[in-house]
Each structure stands twice: as structure tokens, then as C-alpha cells.
C-alpha positions as CSV (number, residue, x, y, z in Angstrom):
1,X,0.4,66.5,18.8
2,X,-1.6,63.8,20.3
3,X,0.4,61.3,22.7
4,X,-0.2,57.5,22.2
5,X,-1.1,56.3,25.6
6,X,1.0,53.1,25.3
7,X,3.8,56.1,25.4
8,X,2.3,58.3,28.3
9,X,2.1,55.1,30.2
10,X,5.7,54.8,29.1
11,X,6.6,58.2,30.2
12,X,4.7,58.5,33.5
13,X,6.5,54.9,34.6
14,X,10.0,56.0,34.5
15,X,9.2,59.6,35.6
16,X,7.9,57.6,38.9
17,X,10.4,55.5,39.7
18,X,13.1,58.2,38.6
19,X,11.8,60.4,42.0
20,X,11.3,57.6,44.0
21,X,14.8,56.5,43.0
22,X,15.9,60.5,43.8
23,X,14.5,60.7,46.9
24,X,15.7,57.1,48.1
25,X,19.1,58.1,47.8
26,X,19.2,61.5,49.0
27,X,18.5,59.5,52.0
28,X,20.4,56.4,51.7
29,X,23.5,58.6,50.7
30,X,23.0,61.3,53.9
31,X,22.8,58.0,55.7
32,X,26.4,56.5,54.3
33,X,27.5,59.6,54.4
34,X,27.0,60.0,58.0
35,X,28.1,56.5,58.9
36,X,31.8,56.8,57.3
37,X,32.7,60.2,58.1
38,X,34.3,59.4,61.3
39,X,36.9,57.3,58.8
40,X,37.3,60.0,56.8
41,X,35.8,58.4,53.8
42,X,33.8,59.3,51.1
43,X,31.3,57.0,49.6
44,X,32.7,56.4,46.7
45,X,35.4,55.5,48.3
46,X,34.1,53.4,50.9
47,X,31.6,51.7,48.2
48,X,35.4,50.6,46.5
49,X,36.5,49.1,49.7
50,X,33.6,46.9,50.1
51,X,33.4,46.1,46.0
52,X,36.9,44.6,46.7
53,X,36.6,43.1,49.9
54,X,33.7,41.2,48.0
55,X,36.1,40.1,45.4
56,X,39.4,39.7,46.8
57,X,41.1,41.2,44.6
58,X,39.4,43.0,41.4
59,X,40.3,45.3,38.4
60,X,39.1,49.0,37.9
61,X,36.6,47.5,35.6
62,X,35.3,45.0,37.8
63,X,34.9,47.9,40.4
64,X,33.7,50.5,37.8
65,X,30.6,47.8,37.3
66,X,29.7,46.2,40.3
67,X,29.7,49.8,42.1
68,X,27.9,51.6,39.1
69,X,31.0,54.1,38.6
70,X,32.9,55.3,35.9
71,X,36.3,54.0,35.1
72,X,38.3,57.0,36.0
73,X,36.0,57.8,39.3
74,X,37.1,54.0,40.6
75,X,40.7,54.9,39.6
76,X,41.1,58.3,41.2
77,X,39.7,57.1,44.5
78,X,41.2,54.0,44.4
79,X,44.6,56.1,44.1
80,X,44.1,58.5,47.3
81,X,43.0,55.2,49.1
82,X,46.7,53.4,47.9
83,X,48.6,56.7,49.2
84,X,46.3,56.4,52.4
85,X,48.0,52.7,52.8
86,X,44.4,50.9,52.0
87,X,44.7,49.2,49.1
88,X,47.4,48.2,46.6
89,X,47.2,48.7,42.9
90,X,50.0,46.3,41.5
91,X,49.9,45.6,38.2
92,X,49.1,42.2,36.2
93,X,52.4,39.9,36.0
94,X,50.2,38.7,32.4
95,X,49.5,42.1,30.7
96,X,51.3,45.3,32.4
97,X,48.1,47.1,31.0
98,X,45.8,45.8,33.9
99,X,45.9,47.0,37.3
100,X,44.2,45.1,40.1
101,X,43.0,46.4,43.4
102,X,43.6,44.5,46.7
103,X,43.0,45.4,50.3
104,X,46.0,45.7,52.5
105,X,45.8,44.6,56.0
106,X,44.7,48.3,56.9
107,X,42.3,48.4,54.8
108,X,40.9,45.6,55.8
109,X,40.6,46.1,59.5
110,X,39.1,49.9,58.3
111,X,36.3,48.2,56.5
112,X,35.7,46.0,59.4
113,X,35.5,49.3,61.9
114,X,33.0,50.5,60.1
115,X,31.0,47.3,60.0
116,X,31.4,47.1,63.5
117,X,29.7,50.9,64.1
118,X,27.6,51.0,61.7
119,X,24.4,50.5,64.9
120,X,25.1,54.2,65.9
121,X,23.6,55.6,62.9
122,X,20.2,56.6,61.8
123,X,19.1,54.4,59.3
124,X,15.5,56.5,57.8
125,X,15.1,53.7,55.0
126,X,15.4,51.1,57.4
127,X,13.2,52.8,60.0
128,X,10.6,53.5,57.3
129,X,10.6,50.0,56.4
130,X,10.0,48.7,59.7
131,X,7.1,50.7,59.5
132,X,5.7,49.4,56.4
133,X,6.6,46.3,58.1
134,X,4.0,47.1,60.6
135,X,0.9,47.4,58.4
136,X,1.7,45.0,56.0
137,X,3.3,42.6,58.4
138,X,6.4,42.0,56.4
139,X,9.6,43.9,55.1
140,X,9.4,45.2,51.9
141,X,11.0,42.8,48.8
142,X,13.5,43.6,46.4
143,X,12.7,41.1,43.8
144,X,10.9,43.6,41.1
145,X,13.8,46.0,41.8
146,X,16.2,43.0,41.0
147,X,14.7,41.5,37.8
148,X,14.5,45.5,37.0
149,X,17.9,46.4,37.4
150,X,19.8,42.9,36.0
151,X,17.9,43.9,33.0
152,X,19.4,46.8,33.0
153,X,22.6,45.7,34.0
154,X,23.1,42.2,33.8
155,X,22.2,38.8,36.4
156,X,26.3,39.0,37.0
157,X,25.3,42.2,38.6
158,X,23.0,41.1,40.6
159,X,24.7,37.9,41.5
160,X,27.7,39.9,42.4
161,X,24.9,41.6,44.7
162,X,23.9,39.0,46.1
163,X,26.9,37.6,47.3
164,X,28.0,40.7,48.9
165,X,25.2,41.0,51.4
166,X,25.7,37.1,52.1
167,X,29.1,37.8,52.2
168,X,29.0,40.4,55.0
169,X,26.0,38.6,56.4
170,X,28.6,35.9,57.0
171,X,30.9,38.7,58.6
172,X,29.0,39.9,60.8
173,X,27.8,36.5,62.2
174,X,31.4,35.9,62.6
175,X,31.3,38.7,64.7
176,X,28.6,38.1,66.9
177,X,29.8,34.4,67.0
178,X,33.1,36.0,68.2
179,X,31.3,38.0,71.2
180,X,29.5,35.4,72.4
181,X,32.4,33.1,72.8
């Protein structure tokens, strides 16, 4: 059977970016995993903790999308982080059927820790991109991998996105603000 080329093309695209995208996060997750393992947290649920220190206070849905997990993944964690005294999981005073999840104080200050340590890890993406930096004079761009993915999974997504980073941008300028002073 002869292959139309439109459909090799097709086929040789998303093989590409499917082992980039592999190897990428081999990385990036040896990386997080290495960062958050003196909290004793996984990255699920450490991705949950920042998800809804990003929203204030968010739904197992709202979780389940923004961190690209499935319902019952968010829920499970989310439950061994409420025992752990983290979060809180009250229920909607509207409809019983929805639970929200909100930091506690705790979980809060946790979240912060590991903001705060986060320069005594080994960062390989980052350090690779400092040296693509260095031949190409600039830091790599994410705006192909953005229109990409919000086509896949929506602008809220990437919105959501966006205002996480500024939000911890913001946080950790508080920070340096605070060290300063």
C-alpha cells in the first residue's frame, strides 16, 4: 500500500514532537521530582497545590483540567493531601454534589517552602536553554507550543497558564522585595 505523502508528513510530525515531548519530561519530571522530595510530595500532588493556589479555591474539575489529570487522579491526591492537613475539600453550600479544594494555612506556607528552595536544584531544561541561549542569543519561545496546545486544549487553558507563572512571578518578587527590605 502506497502512503500519500500529505499523510507521511502527517505521521512523521507527531512521531517528532511525541519524543521530544518524551524526552522533555523524563527530565522535567526527574527535575520536580527532585525538587519536592524533601516535602514528601509527589508531583501530582504538588502540581494540585499550585493549580489551587492559582485559583483560590477550585473544583476537582477545574484541577483535573488545568493540571491535565483525570478526575479520580485529582481526587485521590487531593484526599491524602486533606488527611495531611493541606487542603480542605468542603462541599458546595449550592449543590452538595460539588466539592471544592482550598489551601489551608499549611498548605499554603508548604507551597511557599518549596518556592523558596527551589535554587538548590538542577534544572537540565533550564541549563540547556541557557545554552541555546548562547548561540542564538535569546531564550527559547513558547508561542508555537501555546497556539499548539490551546488547540488542543482550549485558550482558557492557556490563559489559566499564563496567569500562574505571572502569578508566582508576582510571588517571588514579593519575596525578593521582602529580603531586601
Amino acid at each position: 500500500m502506497k502512503r500519500d505523502c500529505e499523510i507521511i508528513e502527517k505521521m512523521l510530525f507527531t512521531h517528532h514532537v511525541a519524543q521530544l515531548s518524551k524526552a522533555l519530561w523524563k527530565t522535567a519530571e526527574k527535575d520536580w521530582q527532585t525538587w519536592i522530595k524533601p516535602y514528601d510530595l509527589n508531583i501530582n500532588e504538588h502540581h494540585i497545590l499550585v493549580i489551587i493556589r492559582n485559583l483560590e479555591r477550585a473544583t476537582i474539575s477545574q484541577v483535573s483540567q488545568y493540571g491535565v489529570m483525570h478526575v479520580s487522579t485529582v481526587f485521590n491526591f487531593a484526599k491524602n493531601l486533606e488527611k495531611r492537613g493541606y487542603l480542605r475539600m468542603p462541599k458546595s453550600d449550592l449543590d452538595k454534589r460539588n466539592t471544592y479544594l482550598e489551601l489551608t494555612d499549611m498548605g499554603k506556607e508548604l507551597l511557599y517552602e518549596t518556592y523558596k528552595n527551589y535554587e538548590n536544584i538542577d534544572d537540565r531544561i533550564h541549563d540547556a536553554a541557557q545554552e541555546y541561549q548562547s548561540v542564538m542569543m535569546a531564550m527559547p519561545v513558547f508561542s508555537d507550543l501555546k497556539y499548539i496546545v490551546a488547540q488542543i486544549y482550549g485558550k482558557d487553558f492557556i490563559e489559566q497558564l499564563d496567569k500562574s507563572h505571572k502569578d508566582l512571578l508576582e510571588i517571588l518578587l514579593d519575596e525578593n522585595k521582602g529580603d531586601k527590605a
